[in-house]
C-alpha positions in Angstrom: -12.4 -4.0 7.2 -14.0 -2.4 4.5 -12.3 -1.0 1.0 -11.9 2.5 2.3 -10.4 1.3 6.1 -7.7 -0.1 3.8 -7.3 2.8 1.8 -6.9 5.0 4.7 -3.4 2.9 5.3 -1.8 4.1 2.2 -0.4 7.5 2.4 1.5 9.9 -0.2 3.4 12.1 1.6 6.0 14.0 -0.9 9.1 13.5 1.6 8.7 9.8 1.8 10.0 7.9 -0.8 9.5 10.6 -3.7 5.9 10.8 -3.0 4.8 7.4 -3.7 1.7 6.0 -2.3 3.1 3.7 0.8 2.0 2.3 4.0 0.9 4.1 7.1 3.8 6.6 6.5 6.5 4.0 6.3 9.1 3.4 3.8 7.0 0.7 2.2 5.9 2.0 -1.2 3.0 0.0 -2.3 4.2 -0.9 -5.4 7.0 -2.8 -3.9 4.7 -5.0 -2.2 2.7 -6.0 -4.9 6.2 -6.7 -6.8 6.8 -9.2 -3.5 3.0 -10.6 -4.4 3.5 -10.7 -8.1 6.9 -12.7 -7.8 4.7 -15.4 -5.4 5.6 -14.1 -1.9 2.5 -15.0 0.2 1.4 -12.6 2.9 3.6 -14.8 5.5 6.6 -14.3 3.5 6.4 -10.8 3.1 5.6 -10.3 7.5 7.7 -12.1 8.2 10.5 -9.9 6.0 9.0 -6.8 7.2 8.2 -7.6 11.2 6.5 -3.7 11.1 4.1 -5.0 8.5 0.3 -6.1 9.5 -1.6 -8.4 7.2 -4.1 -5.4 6.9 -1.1 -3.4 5.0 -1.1 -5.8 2.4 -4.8 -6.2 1.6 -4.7 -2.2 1.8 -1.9 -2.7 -0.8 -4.1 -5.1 -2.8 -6.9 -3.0 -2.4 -5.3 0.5 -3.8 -4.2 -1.9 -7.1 -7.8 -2.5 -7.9 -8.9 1.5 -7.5 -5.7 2.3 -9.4 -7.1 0.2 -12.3 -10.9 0.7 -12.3 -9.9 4.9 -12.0 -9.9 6.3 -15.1 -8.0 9.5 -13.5 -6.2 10.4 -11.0 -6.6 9.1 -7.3 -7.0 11.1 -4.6 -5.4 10.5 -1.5 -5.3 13.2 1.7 -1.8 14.6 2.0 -0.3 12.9 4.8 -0.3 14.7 8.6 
């Protein structure tokens, strides 16, 4: 899977947690799962917390971090359907 097959997994979607980017749609705001990372979870830790949860979701997660911090304004994501 390339950067932007990731991407396409995080969704903002203002009636979903407050608009935060999150994954496919669910209550999964990115930023909570790079919290998970950043405390040392490893991918099997965090699937196997969160059974709705593909390893894909996480590297999306991973992936959305980096654009976030090489962007130098604002990220655009489509609203989602």
């Amino acid at each position: 899977m390339n950067q932007n097959e990731y991407l396409e997994r995080i969704t903002i979607d203002p009636l979903i947690c407050h608009g935060k980017p999150c994954i496919r749609g669910l209550r999964y705001p990115v930023s909570s799962i790079l919290e998970y990372l950043a405390a040392g979870d490893t991918f099997e830790d965090i699937l196997a917390e969160f059974t709705d949860l593909e390893e894909e979701d996480i590297k999306a997660c991973l992936a959305f971090a980096v654009l976030a911090v090489n962007t130098k304004g604002s990220i655009i994501i489509p609203h989602a359907a």
